[in-house]
N, C-alpha and C positions, 0 to 999 in steps of 0.2 A: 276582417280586412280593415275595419274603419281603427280599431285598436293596435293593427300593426303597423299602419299608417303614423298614427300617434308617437306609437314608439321611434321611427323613424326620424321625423321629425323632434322628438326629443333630444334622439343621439343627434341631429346635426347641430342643432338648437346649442345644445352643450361643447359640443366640438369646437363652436362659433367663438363663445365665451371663455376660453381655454388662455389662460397666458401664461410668458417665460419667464424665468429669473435669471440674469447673464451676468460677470460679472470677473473681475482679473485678482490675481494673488499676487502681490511683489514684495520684496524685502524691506527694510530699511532704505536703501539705496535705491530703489524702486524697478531693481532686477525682476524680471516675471521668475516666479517660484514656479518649474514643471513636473506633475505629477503630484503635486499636494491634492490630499482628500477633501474633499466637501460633500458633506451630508447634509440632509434637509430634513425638517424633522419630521416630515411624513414618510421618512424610509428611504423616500431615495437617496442616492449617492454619482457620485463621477469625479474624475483627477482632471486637474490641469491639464492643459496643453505643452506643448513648447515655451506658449508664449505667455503662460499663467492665465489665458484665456480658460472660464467656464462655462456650462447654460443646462438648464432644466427647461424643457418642453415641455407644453402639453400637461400643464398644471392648473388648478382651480385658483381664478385671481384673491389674494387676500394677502393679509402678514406671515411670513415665516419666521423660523430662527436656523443659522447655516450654522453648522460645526464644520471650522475647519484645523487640519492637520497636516503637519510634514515634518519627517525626520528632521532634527537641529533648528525647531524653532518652534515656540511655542504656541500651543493650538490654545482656540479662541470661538465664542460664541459672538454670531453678528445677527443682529434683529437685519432682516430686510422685505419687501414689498415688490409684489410682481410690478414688470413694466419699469422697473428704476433701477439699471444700471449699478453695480457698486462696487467701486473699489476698497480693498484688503489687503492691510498692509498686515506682515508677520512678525515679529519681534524674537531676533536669531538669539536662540542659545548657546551662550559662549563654554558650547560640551562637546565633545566630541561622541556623537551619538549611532553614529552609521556602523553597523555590522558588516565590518572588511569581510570577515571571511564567509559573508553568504554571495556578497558580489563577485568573488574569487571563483564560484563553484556553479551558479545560475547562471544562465541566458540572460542576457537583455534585451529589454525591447527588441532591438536592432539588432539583435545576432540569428543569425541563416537556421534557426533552428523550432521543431513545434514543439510546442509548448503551451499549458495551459496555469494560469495561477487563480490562486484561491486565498482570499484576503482572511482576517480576521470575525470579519462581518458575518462572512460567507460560512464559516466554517462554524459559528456561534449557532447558526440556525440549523444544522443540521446533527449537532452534540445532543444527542439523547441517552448516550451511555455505548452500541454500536461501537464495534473498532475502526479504527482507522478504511480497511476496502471501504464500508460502507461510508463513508464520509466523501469518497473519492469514485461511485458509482455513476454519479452522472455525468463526469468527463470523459471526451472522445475513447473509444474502441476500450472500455475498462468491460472487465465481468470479474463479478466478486461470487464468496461462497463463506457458507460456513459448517462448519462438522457440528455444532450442536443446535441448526438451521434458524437461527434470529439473529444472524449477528454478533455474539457475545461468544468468549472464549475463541478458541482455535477457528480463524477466519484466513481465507486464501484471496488474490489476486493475480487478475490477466491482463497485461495492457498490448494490444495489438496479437495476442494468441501466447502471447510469453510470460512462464509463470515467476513467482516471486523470486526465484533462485537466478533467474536472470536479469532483475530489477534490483539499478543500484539504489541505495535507500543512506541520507545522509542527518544526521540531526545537527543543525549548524553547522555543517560543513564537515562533519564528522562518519566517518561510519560507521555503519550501524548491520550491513550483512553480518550473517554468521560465517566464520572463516572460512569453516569447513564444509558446509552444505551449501553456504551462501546465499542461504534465505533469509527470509525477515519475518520473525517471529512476534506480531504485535500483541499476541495475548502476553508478549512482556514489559507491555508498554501499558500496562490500563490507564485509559484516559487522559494521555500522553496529550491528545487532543485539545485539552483544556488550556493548556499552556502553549501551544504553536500562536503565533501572529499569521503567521502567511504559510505556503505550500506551492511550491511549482512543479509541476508534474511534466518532465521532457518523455518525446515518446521517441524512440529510435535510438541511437547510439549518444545522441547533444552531444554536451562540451562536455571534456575534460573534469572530471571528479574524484574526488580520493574513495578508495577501498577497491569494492570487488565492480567489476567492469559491469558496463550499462548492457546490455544485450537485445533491450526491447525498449528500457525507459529508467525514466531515472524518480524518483520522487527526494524532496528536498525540502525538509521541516525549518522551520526558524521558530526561536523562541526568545532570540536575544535583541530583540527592539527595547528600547529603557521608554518606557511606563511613569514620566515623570508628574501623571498628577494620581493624588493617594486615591486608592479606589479598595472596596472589598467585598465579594461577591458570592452568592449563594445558590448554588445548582440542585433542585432533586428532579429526578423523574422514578416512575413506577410504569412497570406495564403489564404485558401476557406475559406468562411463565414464570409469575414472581417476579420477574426481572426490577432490579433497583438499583438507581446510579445517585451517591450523596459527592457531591463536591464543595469545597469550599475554597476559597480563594481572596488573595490578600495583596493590596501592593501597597508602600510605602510612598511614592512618588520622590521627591527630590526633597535630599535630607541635608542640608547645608551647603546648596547647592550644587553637591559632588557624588553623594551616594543613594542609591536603591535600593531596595530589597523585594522580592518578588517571593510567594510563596502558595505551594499546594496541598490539600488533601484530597482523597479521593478514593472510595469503594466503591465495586461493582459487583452484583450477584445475580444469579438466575439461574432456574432448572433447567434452563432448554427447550426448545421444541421436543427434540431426543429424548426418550427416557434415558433417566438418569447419565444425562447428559449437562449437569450440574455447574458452573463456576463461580469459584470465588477469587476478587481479584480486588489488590488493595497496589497504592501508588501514594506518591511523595514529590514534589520537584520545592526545589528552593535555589537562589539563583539574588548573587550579591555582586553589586559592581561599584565600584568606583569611576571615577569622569572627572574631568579636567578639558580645557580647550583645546588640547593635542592627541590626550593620550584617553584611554579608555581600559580597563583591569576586567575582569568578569569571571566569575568563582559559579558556575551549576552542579551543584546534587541532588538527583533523583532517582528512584526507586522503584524497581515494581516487581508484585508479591502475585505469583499464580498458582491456583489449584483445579484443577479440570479432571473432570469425569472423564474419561476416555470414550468418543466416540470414532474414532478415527476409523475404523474397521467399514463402514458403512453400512446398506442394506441389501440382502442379497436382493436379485430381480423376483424369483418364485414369490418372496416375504411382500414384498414391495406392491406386485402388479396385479399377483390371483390368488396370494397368500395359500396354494398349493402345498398341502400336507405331505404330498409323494417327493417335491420335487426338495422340498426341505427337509426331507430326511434323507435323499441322497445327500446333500450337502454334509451333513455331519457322520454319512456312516461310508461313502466311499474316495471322500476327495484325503481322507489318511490323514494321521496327527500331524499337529503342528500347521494346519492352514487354517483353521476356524477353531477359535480354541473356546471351549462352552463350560460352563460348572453341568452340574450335575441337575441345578436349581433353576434352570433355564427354561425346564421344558413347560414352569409353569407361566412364562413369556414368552412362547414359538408360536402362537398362535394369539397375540394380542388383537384388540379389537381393533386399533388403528394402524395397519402396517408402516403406514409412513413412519411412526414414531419408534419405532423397533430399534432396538439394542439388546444386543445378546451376552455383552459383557453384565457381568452379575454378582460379581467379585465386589463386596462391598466398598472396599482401596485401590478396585483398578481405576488411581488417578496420577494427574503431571502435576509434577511439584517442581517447582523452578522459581528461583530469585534472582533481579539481575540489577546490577546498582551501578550507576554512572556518577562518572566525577568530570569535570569541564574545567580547563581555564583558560582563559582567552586573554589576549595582549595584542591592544592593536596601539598606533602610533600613526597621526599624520603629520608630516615633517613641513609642508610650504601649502597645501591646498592644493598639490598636484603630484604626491608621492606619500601616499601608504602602504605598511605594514603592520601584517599582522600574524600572529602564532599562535599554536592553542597544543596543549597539552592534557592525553585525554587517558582515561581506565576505567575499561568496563568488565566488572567481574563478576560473576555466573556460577552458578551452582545451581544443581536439583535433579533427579530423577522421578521416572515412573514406573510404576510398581503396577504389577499386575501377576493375573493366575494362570497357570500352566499347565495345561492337564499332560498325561501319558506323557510327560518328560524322559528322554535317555540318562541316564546317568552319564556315558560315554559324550552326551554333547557339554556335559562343564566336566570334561575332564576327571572323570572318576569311574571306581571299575563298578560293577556290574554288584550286585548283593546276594549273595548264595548262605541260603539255609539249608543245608542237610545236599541233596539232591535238587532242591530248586532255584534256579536263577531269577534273581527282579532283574526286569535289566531298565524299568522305568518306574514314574512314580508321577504324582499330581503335588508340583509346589507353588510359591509365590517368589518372585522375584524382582531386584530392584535396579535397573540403568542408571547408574551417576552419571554425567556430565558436574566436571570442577576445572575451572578456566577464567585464566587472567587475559583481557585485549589490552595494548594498551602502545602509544605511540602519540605521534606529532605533525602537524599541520602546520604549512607557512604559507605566502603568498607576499606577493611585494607587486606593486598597480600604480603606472604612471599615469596620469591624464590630464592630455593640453587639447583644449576644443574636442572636436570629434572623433581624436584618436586616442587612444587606451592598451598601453599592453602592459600586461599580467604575467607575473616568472612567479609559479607557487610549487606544493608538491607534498609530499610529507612520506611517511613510515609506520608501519604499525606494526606488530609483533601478536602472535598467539600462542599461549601455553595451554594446552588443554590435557586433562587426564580423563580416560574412558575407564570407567571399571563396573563393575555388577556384581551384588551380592546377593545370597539366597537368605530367602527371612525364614523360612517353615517348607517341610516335603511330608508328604506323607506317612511314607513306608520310609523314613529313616535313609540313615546311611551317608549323609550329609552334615560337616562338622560347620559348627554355629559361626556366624556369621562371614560366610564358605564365598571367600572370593572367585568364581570362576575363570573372569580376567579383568586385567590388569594393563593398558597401552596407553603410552603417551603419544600426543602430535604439537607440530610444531612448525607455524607457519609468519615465514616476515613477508612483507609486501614493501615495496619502495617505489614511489611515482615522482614523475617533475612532469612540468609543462607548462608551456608558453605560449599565451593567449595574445593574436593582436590585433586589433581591431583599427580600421585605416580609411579617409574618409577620402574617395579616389574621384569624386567627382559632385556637384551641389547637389547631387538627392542620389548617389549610388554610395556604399558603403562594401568592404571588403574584409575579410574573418577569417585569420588562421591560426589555426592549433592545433599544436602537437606536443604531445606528451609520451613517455616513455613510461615502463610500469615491468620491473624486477619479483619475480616473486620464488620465494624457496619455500619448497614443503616438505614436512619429513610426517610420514606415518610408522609407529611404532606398533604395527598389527592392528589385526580388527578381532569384535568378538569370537569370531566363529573361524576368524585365521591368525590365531594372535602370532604367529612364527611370520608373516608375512611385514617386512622393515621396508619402507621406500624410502626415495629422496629425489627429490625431483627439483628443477631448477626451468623457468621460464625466462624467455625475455621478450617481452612485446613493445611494439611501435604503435601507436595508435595516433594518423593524420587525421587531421579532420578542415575543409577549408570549405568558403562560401560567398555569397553575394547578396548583398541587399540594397535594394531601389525602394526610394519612399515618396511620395508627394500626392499631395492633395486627399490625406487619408488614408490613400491606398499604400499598402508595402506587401513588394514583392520580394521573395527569396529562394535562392539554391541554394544547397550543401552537398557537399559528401563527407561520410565518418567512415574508419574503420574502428571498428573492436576487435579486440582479442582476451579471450577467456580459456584459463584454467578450468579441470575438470572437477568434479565435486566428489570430495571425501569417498562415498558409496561407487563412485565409478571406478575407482582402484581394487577396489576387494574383487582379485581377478590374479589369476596366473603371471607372472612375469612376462610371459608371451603375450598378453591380452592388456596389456594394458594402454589407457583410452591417449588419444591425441588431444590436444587442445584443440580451439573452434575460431573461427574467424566468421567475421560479417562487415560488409562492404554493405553501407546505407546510402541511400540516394535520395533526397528530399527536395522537393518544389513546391511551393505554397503562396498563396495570395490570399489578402485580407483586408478589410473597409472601415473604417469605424468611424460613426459617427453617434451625436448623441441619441438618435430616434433607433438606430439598428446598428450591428457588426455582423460580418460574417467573413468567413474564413473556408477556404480549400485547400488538401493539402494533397499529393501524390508523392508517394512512397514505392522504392521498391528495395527491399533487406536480402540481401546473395549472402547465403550460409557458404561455409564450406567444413566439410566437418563436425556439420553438428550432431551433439550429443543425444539420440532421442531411443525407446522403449525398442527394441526387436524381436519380446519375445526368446531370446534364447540365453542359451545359461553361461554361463562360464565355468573353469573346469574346477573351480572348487562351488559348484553347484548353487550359484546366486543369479539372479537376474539382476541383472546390473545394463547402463546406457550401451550403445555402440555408435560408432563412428557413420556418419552416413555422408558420401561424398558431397551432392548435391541437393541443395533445397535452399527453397525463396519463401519470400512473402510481398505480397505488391497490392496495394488499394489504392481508393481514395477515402478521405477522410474529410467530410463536411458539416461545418457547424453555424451557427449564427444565434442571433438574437433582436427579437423589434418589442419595440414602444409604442405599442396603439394608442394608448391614452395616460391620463394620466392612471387609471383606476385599471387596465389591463397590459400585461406584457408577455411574453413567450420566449423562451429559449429551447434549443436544439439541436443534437447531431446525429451525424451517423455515418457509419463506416462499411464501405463494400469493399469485397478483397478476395484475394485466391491464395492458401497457404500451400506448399506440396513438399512433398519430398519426390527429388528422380529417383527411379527404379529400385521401388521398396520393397525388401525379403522380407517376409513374416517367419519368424521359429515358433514352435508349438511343441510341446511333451507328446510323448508316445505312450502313453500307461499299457498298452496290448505288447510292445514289443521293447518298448524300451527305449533310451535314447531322443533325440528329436526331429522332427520333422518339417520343412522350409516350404514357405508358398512366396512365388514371385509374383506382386501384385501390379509392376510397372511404376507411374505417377498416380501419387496417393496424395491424399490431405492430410496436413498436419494436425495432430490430434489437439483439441482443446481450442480448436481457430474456427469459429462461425465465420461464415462468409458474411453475413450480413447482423453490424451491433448498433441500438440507436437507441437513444434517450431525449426527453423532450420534460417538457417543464411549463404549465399555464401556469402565472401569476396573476391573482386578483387580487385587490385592494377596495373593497367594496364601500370604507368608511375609514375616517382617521386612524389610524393604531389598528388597524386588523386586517390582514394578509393572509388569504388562502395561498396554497399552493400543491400541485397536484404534479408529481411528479412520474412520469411515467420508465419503465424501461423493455427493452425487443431483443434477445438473442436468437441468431439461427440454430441452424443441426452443429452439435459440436461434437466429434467422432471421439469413444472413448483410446483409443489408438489409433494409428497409422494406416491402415487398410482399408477406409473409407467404407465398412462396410455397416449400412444401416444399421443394422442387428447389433452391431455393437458402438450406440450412438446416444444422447440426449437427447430429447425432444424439442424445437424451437419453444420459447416460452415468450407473453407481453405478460408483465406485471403492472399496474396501478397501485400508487401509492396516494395519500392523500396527507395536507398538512394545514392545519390553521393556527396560528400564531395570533395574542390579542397585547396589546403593550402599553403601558401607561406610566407617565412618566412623569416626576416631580409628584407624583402622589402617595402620601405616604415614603415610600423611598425614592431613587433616584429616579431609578427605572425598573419596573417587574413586568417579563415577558410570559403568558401562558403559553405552554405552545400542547397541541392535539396533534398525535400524530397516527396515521391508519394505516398498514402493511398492509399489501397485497389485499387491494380492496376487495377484489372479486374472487378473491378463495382461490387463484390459481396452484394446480396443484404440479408442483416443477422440482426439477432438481437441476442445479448448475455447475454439479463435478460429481466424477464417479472413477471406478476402472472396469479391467475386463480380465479375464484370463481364459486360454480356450488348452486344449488340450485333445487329443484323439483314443477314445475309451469306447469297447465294443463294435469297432471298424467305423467308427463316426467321428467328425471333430464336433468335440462339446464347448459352449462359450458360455461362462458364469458371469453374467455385471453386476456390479455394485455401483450403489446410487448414493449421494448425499442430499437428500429433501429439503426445501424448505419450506417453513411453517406458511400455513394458512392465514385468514384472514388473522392480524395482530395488531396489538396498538402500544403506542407509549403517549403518557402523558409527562410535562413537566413542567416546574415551577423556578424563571432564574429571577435573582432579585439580588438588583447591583444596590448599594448600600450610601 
């Protein structure tokens, strides 16, 4: 007692002794600068105000040093001393340094929409090598996944229950969806990371963006901030599974006043949790601009080199749960060729000692080869200090397939007859095979933004085009019969997208603001056959409206806002391989957003309510279509509606917390399930009424203790919680993930002007407590023997793991 008493009295003791730094930003002309960074060099950080007003609470009295920064003027080191007030003056650079077309395509502060951003800072401490979800798991309602389960290689994303294929994704204002699936492939981006400045993450339908429509959330890379003091930087880390991330990095700062130069390297490798669930992954960015006081030029090329092991198949459940010898040899002897495709060499892997890590691919080269190379250039122009434009012209070009092994192949499915010696028919065989993907994106972004005081409207839009060719060749077959390098098909597609829209933002009263946008979005697709229907030609032609309007009240810290958005989305490539009679509808979603939020400098906190009206959308049924695929179907009705709460407080100086979490109801109205018949044939339909939408936990939360126990050394322990997430529509436990809380753990040690400028250690600890989870999987049920059977497949991830790494700014 007598010793906690002590303790008590210490904390108050110290509490007592605690003082602030406060302190304003203004111009030359002694304008308050709003939203300029100040850092302090014990870590903390905070922006301006409106009024270039600053302050640090709840700091130990003594000397500091502020670093401060703001776009178009140059940043500056100021010695200063708690309890003394100081003003800071900035010294404008006569550049034109502001990236028009991220303001074109982002929220503002002040716009009726949620949103979360992620600074530079932010995103330095969390780069260990990890793709992009994971850098972006502790924001509101995310759940991330990985098929080789650490992160590295082939990694997926959910933000509010929506997966990536309905998450618009832009790099500078750019897009970056795949045309035709409309997803976001970041194992083609390795380390892409390195070079972003900022990240805004909109959840819901936001504002107005070019490429493929928002449908759950938007995410929003920038890399084109100008870097005007020379800097060159050196990243490794190492962890479990081999894993090893080398990066290097280079900036010129300001080359006679007018040019930059900006430059990356960067490899990634590692086995996987997975056996042989392997990647190797190598990247490039380089990025030159010119500046002037009006006008600003900007030339980006980057690169990036992937190879992956093929884990995608996942784990069955029997391999997984009781590693069941009986229930795993059904799987390969009566679910019939071509659903589980095995070598011959497997069996001495069917019964590994650690299920979780099971991979039954075994194929030496069953890997994804894919290269994808970007080129940027940007032209922006401010004409009076209240009227900019800007334009960018982009191509991004792709190539690569994956190759994998085939057993009991038809000959009759690539198209070729049957092999007959004497009396006997082959009519199949065991080969290797290879998917190309070979595709040019490539088009144009504008935007033109007037702004007098508090009002701002924005006329932008652009165009982009796809050329894509589908083909696949046979490398090697068995039993012959097969001529060398044996095209089986051959289909081009061919997709333009064309958008405009008009942002305008209007100040209707001294603390209410007013937000409308509307954008229009043209799109043509032509498919010239699929593998497996190559005689099947579309052409399809969209035209959508997407309103979007709102309101925002701000005063005394607090800002309150509404919205409503609609979206409208095009179907994805694989939803067409379908009958002429079958084929899918477009989707609409009608979002409706309410949110309030606080910020000051000791705490923030924010709530948001949501509720997303599907109509038509596209989700798993279960049933086939009549050239024999499962393919999406149309579902009339279905919502999603939560709340969404997050925050953050400042106990001291040496402790902080952040936090959120999302509670919600996903459903679909009156959901038909289809299943196979293997006893009679044909398929069979269960009407299950309101069902959950599959992949949408009811309840996702994330939380974060910050300790700072001593100068230059930061713990940080970040946690995460998802609920039951149904592996399909039919809410039915048995075919479901398990709720999972993960612990993560981080310490960072930093030292700086010693030896180099700055060298940060940083310990990082996965899933501290060995939880053992998986956060994606499928299902497939079918009716064999007068029973419905249900097969899941799980994607695990790894147990306790660590990375360490060593960055060291030069």
């Amino acid at each position: 007692m007598k010793k906690m008493l002590l303790g008590i009295c210490y904390l108050l003791l110290t509490q007592s002794l605690l003082a602030q730094i406060t302190g304003k930003v203004t111009d030359a002309s002694s304008m308050p600068i709003a939203a300029a960074t100040v850092e302090l060099n014990n870590g903390m950080s905070t922006l301006t105000n409106e009024n270039g007003f600053f302050e640090f609470k709840k700091i130990r009295p003594g000397n500091y040093t502020l670093h401060i920064s703001s776009v178009g003027f140059q940043a500056i080191d100021q010695p200063v001393s708690t309890g003394n007030p100081i003003d800071i003056r900035l010294e404008r650079l006569n550049l034109f340094l502001q990236p028009v077309e991220i303001k074109a395509t982002r929220a503002g502060d002040k716009s009726p929409f949620t949103k979360n951003n992620l600074s530079k800072k932010d995103i330095e401490k969390l780069n260990l090598g990890q793709d992009l979800p994971f850098i972006l798991n502790q924001t509101p309602s995310v759940i991330v996944n990985s098929d080789a389960g650490n992160g590295v290689g082939y990694t997926g994303i959910r933000i509010r229950g929506t997966d990536a294929t309905r998450i618009n994704m832009t790099l500078n204002g750019i897009p970056y969806n795949d045309a035709e699936s409309q997803g976001t492939f970041f194992v083609n981006l390795p380390d892409f990371t390195s070079s972003v400045n900022s990240i805004q993450v909109q959840r819901g339908v936001g504002t107005s963006s070019n490429g493929a429509a928002a449908f759950g959330a938007t995410i929003n890379l920038s890399t084109n901030e100008t870097n005007t003091i020379p800097y060159v930087e050196v990243n490794n880390s190492y962890g479990s599974f081999n894993t090893w991330k080398h990066t290097v990095k280079a900036g010129s700062g300001l080359i006679n006043n007018h040019f930059t130069i900006d430059a990356r390297v960067s490899k990634i490798s590692s086995d996987g949790f997975i056996d042989r669930a392997t990647s190797s992954l190598k990247s490039f960015y380089l990025s030159g601009a010119y500046l002037n006081k009006n006008t600003s030029i900007r030339l980006n090329v980057f690169s990036g080199n992937e190879k992956t092991y093929q884990a995608w198949n996942g784990i069955p459940e029997a391999k997984l749960k009781n590693n069941d010898s009986a229930l795993l040899a059904h799987y390969y002897n009566n679910l019939g060729p071509g659903y589980l495709y095995v070598t011959p060499q497997d069996s001495v892997n069917l019964f590994a000692s650690d299920p979780r890590k099971y991979n039954y691919f075994t194929y030496s080269n069953q890997t994804d080869n894919y290269q994808q190379d970007h080129y940027q250039l940007f032209i922006n122009h401010d004409f009076n200090g209240k009227l900019a434009v800007n334009t960018a012209f982009f191509l991004t070009r792709g190539r690569g397939y994956y190759e994998e092994y085939k057993p009991l192949s038809n000959y009759s499915d690539y198209g070729l007859n049957d092999l007959i010696f004497g009396t006997d028919t082959i009519r199949s065989t065991d080969l290797v095979q290879q998917k190309w993907l070979d595709n040019y994106f490539y088009g144009q972004i504008f935007s033109l933004q007037y702004k007098e005081g508090n009002n701002q409207l924005i006329v932008g839009g652009g165009w982009n085009r796809y050329d894509g060719k589908h083909f696949g060749k046979v490398l090697w077959s068995e039993k012959g019969g097969i001529p060398n390098n044996y095209h089986w098909y051959n289909t081009d597609a061919y997709k333009t997208d064309v958008n405009a829209y008009a942002k305008y933002q209007m100040q209707l009263g001294e603390n209410l603001q007013g937000f409308v946008d509307l954008q229009y979005r043209r799109v043509l697709y032509y498919i010239g056959g699929f593998a497996d229907n190559p005689t099947l030609m579309l052409r399809n032609t969209w035209d959508f409206f997407n309103p979007k309007l709102g309101l925002v009240y701000s005063k005394n810290n607090y800002q309150l806002y509404a919205s409503y958005s609609q979206g409208n989305k095009e179907p994805n490539r694989n939803d067409f391989e379908a009958g002429m009679d079958q084929q899918p509808k477009p989707e609409k979603l009608h979002d409706f957003e309410l949110g309030v939020e606080r910020k000051s400098s000791d705490y923030n906190w924010a709530a948001t309510l949501y509720y997303m009206l599907y109509k038509d959308q596209l989700v798993l049924t279960g049933k086939i279509n009549n050239v024999g695929e499962y393919t999406r179907s149309n579902v009339p009705d279905s919502y999603r509606m939560g709340i969404e709460l997050q925050g953050g407080i400042r106990f001291t100086h040496w402790l902080n917390a952040v936090g959120n979490i999302t509670l919600s109801k996903n459903q679909i109205k009156n959901f038909t399930e289809y299943y196979d018949d293997y006893d009679f044939g044909g398929q069979k339909d269960s009407v299950h009424g309101n069902t959950d939408i599959a992949f949408s936990p009811a309840v996702v939360a994330s939380a974060m203790l910050n300790i700072i126990p001593c100068a230059n050394v930061e713990i940080s322990l970040p946690a995460k919680y998802a609920g039951r997430q149904y592996l399909d529509n039919t809410s039915d436990e048995k075919r479901s993930l398990d709720p999972y809380f993960v612990q993560d753990a981080r310490i960072s040690y930093t030292l700086r002007k010693t030896l180099f400028r700055e060298s940060t250690f940083i310990v990082q600890v996965n899933n501290v407590f060995n939880k053992k989870y998986a956060p994606n999987g499928y299902t497939y049920s079918y009716k064999y023997g007068g029973s419905v059977i249900t097969e899941n497949f799980y994607y695990p991830m790894a147990g306790t793991n660590f990375m360490v790494g060593l960055n060291v700014k030069l």
